[in-house]
N, CA, C and O atoms as a Maestro MAE file, in Angstrom:
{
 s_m_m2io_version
 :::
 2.0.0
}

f_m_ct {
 s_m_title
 :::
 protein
 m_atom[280] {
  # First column is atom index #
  i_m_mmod_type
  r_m_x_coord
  r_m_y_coord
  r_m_z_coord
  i_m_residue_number
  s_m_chain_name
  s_m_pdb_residue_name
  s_m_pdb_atom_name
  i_m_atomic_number
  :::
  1 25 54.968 -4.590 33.329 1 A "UNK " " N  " 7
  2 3 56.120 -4.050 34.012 1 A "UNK " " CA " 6
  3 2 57.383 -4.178 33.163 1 A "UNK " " C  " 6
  4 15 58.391 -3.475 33.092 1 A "UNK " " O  " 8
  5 25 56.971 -5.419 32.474 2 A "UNK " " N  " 7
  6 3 58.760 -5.642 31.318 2 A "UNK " " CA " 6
  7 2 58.570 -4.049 30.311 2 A "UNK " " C  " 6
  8 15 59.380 -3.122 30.279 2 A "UNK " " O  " 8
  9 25 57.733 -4.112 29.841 3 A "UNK " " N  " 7
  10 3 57.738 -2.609 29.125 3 A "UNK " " CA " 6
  11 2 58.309 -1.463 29.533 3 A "UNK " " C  " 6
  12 15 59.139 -0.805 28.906 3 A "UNK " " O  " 8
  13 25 57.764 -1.185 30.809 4 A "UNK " " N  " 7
  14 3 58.431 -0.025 31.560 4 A "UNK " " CA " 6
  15 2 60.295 0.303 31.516 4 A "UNK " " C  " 6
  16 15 61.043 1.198 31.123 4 A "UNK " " O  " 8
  17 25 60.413 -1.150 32.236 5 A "UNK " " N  " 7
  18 3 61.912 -0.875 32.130 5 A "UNK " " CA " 6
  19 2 62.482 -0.157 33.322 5 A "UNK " " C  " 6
  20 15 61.861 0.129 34.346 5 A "UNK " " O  " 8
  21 25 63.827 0.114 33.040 6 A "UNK " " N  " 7
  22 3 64.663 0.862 33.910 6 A "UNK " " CA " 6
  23 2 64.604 2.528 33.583 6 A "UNK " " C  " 6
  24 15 65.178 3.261 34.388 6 A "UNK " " O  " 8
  25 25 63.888 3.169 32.357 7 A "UNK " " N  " 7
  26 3 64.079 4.383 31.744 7 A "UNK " " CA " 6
  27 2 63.575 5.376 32.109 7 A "UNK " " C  " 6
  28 15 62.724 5.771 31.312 7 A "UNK " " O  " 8
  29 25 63.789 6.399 33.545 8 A "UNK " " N  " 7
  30 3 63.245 7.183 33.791 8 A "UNK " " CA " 6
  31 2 61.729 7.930 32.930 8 A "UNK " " C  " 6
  32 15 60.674 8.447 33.299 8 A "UNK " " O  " 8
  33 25 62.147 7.728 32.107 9 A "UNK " " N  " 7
  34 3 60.795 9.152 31.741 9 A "UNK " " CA " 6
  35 2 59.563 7.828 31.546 9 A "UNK " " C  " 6
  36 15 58.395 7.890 31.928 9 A "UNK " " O  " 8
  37 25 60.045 6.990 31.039 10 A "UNK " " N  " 7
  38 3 58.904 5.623 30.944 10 A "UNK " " CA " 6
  39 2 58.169 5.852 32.530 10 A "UNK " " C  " 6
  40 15 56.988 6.197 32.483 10 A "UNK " " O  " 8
  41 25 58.664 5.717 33.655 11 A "UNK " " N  " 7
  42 3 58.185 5.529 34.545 11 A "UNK " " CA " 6
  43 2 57.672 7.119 35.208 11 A "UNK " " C  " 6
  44 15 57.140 7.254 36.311 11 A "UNK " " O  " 8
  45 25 57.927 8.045 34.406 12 A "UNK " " N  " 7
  46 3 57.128 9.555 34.935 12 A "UNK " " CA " 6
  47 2 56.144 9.401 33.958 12 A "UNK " " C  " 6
  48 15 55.057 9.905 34.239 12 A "UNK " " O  " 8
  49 25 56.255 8.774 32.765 13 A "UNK " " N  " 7
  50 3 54.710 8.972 31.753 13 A "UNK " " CA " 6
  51 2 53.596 7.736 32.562 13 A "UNK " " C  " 6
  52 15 52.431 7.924 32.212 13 A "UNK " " O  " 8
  53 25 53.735 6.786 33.352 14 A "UNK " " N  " 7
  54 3 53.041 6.352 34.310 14 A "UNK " " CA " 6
  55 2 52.540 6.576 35.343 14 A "UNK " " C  " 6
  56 15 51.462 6.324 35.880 14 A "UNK " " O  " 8
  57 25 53.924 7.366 35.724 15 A "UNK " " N  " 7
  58 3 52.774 8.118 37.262 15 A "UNK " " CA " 6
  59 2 51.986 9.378 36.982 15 A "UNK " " C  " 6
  60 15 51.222 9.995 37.724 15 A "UNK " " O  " 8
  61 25 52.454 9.677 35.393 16 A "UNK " " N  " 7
  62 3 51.563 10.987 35.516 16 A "UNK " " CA " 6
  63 2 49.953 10.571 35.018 16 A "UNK " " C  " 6
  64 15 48.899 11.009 35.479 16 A "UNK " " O  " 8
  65 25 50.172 9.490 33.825 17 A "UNK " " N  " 7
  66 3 48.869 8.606 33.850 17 A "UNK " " CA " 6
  67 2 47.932 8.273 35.314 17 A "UNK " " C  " 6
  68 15 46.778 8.553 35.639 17 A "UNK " " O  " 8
  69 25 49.165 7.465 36.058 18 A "UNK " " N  " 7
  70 3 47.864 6.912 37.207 18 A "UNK " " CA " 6
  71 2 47.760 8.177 38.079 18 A "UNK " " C  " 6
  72 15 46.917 7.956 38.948 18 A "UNK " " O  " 8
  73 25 48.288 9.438 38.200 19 A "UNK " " N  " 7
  74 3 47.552 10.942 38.846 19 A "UNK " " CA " 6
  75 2 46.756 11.522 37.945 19 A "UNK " " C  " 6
  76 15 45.870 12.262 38.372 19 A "UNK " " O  " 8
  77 25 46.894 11.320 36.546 20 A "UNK " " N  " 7
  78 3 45.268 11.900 35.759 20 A "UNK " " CA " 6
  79 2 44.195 11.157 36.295 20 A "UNK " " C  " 6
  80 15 43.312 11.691 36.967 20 A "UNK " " O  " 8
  81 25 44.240 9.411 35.914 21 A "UNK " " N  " 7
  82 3 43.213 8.933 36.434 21 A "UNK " " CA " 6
  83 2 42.743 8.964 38.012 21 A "UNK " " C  " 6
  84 15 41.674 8.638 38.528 21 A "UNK " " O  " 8
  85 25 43.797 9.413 38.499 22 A "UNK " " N  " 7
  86 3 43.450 9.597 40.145 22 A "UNK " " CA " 6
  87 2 42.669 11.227 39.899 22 A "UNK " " C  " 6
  88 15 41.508 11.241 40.307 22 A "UNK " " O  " 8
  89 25 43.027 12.188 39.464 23 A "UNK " " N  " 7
  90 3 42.308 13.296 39.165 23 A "UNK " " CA " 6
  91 2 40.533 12.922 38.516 23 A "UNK " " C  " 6
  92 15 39.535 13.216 39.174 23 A "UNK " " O  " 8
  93 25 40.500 12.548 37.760 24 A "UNK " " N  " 7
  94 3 39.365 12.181 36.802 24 A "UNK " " CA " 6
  95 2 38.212 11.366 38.273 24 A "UNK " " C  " 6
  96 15 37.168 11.757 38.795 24 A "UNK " " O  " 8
  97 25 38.976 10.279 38.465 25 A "UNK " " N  " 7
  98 3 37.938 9.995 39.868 25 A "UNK " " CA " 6
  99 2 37.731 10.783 40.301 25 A "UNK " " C  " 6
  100 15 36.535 11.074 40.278 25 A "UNK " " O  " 8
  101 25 38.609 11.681 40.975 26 A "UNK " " N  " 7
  102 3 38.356 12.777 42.224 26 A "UNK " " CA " 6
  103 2 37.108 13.395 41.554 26 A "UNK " " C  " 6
  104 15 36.064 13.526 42.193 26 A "UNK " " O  " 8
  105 25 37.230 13.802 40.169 27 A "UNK " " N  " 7
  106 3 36.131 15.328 39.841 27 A "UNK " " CA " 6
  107 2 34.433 14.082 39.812 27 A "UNK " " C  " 6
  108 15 33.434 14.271 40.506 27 A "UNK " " O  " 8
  109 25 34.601 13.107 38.967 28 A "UNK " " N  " 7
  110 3 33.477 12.389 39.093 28 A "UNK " " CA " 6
  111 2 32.569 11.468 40.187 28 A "UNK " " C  " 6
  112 15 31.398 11.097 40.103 28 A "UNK " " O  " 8
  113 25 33.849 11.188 41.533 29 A "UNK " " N  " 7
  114 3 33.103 11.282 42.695 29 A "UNK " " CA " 6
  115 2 33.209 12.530 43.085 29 A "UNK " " C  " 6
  116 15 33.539 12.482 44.270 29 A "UNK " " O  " 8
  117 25 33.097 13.780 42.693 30 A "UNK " " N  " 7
  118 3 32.889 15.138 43.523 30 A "UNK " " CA " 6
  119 2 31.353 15.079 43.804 30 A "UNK " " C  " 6
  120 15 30.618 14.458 43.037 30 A "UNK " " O  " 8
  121 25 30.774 15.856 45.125 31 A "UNK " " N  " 7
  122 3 29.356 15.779 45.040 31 A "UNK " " CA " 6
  123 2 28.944 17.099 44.001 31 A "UNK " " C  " 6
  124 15 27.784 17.165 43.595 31 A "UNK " " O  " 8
  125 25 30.023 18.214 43.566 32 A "UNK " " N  " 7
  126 3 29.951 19.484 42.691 32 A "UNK " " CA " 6
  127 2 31.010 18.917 41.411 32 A "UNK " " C  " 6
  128 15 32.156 19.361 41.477 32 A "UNK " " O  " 8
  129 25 30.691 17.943 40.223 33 A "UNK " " N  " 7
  130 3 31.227 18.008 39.758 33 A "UNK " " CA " 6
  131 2 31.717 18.363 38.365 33 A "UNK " " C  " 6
  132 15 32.556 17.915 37.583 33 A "UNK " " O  " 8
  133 25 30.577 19.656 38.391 34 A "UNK " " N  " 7
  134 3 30.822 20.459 37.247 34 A "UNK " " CA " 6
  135 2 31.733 21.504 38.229 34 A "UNK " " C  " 6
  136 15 32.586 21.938 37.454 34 A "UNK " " O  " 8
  137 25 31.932 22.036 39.383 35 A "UNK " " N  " 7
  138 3 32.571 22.885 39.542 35 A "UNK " " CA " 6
  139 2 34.046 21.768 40.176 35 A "UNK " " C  " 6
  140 15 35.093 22.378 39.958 35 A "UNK " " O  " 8
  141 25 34.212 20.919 40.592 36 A "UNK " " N  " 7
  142 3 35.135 20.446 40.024 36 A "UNK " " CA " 6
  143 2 36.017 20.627 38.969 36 A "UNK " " C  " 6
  144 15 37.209 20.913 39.081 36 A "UNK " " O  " 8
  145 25 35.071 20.361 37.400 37 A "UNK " " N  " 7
  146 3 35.656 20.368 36.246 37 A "UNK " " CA " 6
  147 2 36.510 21.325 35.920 37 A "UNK " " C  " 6
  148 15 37.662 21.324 35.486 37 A "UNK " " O  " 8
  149 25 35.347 22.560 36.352 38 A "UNK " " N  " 7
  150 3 35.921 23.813 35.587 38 A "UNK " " CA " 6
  151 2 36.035 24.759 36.430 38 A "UNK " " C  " 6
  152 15 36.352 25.855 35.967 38 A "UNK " " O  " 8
  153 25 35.854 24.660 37.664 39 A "UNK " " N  " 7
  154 3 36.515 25.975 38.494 39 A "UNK " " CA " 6
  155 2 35.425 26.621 39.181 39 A "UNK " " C  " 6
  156 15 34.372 26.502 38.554 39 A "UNK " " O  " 8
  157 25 35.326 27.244 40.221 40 A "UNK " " N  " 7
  158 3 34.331 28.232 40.446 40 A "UNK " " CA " 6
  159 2 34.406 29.568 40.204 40 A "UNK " " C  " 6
  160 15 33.529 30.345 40.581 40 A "UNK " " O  " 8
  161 25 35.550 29.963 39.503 41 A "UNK " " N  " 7
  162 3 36.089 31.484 39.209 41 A "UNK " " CA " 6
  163 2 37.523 31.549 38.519 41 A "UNK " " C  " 6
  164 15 38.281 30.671 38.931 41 A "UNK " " O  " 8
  165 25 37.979 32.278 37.695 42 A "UNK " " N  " 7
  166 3 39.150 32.269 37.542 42 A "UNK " " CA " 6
  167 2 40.238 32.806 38.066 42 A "UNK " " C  " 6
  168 15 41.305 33.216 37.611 42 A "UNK " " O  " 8
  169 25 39.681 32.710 39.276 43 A "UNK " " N  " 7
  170 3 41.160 33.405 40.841 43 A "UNK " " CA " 6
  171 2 41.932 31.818 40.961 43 A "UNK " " C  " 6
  172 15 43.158 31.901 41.031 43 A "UNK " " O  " 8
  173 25 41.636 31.077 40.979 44 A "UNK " " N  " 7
  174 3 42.357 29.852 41.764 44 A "UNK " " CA " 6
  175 2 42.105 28.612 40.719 44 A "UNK " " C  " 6
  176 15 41.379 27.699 40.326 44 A "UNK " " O  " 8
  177 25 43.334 29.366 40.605 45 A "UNK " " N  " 7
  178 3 44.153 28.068 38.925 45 A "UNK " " CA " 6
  179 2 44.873 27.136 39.415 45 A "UNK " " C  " 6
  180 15 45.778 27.455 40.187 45 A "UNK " " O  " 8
  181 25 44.681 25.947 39.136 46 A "UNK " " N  " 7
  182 3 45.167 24.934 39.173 46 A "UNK " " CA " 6
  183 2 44.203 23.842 39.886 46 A "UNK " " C  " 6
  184 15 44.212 22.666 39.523 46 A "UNK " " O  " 8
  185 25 43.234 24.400 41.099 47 A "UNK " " N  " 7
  186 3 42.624 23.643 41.512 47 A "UNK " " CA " 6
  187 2 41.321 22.194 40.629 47 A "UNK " " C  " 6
  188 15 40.996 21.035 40.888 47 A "UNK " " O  " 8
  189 25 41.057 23.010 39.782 48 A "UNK " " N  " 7
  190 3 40.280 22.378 39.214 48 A "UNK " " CA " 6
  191 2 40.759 21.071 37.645 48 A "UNK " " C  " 6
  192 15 41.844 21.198 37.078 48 A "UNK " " O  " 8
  193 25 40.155 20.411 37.390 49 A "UNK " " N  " 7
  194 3 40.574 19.631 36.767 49 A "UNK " " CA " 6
  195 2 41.036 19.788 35.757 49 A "UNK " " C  " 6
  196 15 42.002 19.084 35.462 49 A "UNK " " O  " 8
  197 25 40.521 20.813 34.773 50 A "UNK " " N  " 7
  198 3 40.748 21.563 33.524 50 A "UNK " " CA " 6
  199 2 42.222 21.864 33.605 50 A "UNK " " C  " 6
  200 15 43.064 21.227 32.972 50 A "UNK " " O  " 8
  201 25 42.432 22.644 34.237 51 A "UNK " " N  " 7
  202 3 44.013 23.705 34.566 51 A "UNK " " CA " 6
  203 2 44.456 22.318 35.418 51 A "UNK " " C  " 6
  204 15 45.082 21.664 34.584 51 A "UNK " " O  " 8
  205 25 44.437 21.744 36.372 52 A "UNK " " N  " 7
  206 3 45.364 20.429 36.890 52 A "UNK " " CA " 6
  207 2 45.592 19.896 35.572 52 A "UNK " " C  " 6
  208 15 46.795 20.041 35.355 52 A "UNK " " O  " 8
  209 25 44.821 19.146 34.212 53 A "UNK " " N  " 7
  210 3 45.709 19.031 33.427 53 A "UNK " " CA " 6
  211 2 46.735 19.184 32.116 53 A "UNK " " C  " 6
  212 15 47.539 18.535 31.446 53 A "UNK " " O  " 8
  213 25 45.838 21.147 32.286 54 A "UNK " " N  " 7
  214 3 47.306 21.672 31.404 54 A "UNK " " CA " 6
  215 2 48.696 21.886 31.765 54 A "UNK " " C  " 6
  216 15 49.753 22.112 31.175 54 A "UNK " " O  " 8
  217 25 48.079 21.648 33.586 55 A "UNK " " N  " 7
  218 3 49.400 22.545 33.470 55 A "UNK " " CA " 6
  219 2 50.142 20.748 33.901 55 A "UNK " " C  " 6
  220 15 51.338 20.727 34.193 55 A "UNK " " O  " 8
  221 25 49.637 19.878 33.900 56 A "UNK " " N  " 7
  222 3 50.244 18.863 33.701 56 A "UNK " " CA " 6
  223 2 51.003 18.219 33.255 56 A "UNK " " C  " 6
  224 15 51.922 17.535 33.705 56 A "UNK " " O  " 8
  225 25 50.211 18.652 31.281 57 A "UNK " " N  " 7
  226 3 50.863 18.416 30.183 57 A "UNK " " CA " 6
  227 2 51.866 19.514 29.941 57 A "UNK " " C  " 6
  228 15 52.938 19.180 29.435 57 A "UNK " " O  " 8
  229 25 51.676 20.672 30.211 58 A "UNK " " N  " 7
  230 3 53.157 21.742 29.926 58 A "UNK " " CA " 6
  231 2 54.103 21.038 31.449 58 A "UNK " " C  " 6
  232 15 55.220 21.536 31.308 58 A "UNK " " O  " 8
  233 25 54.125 20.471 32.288 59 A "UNK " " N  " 7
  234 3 54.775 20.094 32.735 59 A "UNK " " CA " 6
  235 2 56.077 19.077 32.104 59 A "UNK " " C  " 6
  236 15 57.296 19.242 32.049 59 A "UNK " " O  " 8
  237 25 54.756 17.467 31.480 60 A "UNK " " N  " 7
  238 3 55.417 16.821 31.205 60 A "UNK " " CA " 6
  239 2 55.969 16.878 29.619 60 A "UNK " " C  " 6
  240 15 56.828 16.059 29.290 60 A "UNK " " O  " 8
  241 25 55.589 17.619 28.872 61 A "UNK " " N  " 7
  242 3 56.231 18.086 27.909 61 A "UNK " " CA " 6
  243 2 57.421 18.629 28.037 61 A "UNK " " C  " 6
  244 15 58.314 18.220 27.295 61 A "UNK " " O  " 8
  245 25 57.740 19.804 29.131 62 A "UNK " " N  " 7
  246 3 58.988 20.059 29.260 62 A "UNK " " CA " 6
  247 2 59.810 18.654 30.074 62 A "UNK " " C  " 6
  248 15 60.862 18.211 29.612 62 A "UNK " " O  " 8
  249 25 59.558 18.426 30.554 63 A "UNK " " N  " 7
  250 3 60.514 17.281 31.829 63 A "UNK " " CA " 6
  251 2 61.016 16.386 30.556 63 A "UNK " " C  " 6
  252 15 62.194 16.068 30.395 63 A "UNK " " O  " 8
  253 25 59.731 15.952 29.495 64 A "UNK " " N  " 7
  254 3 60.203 14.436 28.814 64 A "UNK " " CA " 6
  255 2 60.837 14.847 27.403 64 A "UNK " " C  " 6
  256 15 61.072 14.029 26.514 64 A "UNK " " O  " 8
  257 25 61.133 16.503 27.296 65 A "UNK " " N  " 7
  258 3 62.062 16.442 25.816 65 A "UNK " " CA " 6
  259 2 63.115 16.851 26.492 65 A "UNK " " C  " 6
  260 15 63.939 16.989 25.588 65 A "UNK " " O  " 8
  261 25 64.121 17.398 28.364 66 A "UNK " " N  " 7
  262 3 64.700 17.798 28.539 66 A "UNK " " CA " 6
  263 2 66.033 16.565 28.151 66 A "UNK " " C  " 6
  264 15 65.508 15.469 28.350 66 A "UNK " " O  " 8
  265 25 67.034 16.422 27.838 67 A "UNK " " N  " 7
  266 3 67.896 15.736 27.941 67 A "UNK " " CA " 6
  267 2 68.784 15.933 28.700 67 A "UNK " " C  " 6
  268 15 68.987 15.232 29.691 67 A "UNK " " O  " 8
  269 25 69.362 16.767 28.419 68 A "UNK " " N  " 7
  270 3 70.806 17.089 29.335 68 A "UNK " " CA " 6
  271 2 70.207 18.124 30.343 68 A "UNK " " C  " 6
  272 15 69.075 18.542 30.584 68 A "UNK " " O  " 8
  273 25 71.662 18.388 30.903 69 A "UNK " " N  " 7
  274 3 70.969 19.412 32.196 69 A "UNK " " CA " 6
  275 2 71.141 21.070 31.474 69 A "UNK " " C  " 6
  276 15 70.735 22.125 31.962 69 A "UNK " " O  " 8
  277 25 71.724 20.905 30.441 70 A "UNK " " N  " 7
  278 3 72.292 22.041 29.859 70 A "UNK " " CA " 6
  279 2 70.828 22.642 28.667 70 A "UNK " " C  " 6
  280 15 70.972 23.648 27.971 70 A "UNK " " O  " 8
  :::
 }
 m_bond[279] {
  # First column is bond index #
  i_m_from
  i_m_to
  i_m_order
  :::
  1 1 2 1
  2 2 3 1
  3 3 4 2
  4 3 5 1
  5 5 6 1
  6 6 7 1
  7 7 8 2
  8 7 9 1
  9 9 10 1
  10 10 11 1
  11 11 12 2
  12 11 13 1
  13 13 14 1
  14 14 15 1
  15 15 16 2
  16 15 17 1
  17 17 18 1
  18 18 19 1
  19 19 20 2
  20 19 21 1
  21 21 22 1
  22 22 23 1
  23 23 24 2
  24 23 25 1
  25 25 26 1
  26 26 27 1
  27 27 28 2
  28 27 29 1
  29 29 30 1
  30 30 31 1
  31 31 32 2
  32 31 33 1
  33 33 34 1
  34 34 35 1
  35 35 36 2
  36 35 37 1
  37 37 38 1
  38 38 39 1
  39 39 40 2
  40 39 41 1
  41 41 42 1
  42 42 43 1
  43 43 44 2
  44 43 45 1
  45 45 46 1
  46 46 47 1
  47 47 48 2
  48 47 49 1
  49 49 50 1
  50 50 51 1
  51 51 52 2
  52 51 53 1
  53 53 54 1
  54 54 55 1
  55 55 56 2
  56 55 57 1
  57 57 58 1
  58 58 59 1
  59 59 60 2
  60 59 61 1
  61 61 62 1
  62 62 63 1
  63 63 64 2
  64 63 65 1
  65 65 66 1
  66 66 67 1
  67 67 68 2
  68 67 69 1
  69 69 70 1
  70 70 71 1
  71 71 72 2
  72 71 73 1
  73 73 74 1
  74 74 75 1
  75 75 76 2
  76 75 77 1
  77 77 78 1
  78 78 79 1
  79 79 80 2
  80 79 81 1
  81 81 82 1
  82 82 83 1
  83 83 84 2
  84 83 85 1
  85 85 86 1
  86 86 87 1
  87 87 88 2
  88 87 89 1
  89 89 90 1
  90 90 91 1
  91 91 92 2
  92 91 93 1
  93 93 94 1
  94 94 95 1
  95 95 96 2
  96 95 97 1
  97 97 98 1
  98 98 99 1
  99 99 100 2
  100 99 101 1
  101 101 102 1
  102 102 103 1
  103 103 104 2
  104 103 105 1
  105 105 106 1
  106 106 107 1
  107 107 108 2
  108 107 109 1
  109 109 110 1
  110 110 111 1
  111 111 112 2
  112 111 113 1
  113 113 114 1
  114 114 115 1
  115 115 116 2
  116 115 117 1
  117 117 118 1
  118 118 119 1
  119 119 120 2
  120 119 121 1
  121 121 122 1
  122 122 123 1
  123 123 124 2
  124 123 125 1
  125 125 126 1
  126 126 127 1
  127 127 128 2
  128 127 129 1
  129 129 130 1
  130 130 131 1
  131 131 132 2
  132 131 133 1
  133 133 134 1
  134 134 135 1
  135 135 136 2
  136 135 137 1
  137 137 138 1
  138 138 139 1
  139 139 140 2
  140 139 141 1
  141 141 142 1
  142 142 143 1
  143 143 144 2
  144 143 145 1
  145 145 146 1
  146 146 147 1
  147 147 148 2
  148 147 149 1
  149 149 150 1
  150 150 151 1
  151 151 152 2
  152 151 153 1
  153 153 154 1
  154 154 155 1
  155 155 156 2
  156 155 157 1
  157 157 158 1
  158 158 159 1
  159 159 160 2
  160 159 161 1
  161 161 162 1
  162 162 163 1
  163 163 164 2
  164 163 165 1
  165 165 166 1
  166 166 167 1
  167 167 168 2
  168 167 169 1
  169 169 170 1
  170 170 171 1
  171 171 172 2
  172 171 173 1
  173 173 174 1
  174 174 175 1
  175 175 176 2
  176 175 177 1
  177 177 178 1
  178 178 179 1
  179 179 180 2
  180 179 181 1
  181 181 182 1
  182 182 183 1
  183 183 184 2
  184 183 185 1
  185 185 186 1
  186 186 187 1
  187 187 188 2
  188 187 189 1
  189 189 190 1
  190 190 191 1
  191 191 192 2
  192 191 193 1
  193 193 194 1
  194 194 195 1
  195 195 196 2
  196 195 197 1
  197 197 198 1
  198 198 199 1
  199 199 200 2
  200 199 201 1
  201 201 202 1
  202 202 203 1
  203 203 204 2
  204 203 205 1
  205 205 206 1
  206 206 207 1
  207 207 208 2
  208 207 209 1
  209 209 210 1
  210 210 211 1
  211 211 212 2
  212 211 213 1
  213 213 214 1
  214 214 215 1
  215 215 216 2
  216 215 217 1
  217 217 218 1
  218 218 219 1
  219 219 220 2
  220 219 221 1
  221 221 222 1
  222 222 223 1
  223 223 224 2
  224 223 225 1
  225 225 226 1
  226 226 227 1
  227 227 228 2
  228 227 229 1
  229 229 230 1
  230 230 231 1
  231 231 232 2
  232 231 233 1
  233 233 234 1
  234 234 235 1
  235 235 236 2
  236 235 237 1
  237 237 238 1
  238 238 239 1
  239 239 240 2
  240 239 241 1
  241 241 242 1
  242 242 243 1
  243 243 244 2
  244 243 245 1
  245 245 246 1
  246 246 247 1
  247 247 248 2
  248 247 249 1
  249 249 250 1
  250 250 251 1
  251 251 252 2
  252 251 253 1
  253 253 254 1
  254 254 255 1
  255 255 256 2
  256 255 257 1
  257 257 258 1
  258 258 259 1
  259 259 260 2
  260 259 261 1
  261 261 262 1
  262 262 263 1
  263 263 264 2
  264 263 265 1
  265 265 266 1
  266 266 267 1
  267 267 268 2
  268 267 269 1
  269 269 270 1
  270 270 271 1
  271 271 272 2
  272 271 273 1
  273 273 274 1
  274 274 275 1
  275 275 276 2
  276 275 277 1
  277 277 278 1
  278 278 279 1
  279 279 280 2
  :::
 }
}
């Protein structure tokens, strides 16, 4: 916890860690978890684990180089 600190983005690169690993359980207790992984079609993006974490990382890529509001 001393690591973390007071520094906002320290503490969003953690919660986005413990929601991958909360993702990663979800698909490996799935009772379908190859369609978990990868989708059952490419109509409905985001549901699956693949696309939950690109669009994760293009998330936190933008959020953790934004500095200013400008």
């Amino acid at each position: 916890m001393n690591r973390i600190g007071r520094r906002p983005e320290r503490w969003a690169v953690v919660a986005g860690g413990l929601l991958v690993i909360a993702a990663v359980a979800s698909t490996l207790a799935s009772p379908a978890p190859r369609v978990s992984l990868w989708g059952r079609d490419n109509l409905g993006l985001g549901y699956e684990l693949y696309s939950f974490l690109a669009l994760l990382t293009v998330f936190f890529t933008v959020a953790l180089r934004m500095k200013t509001t400008q």
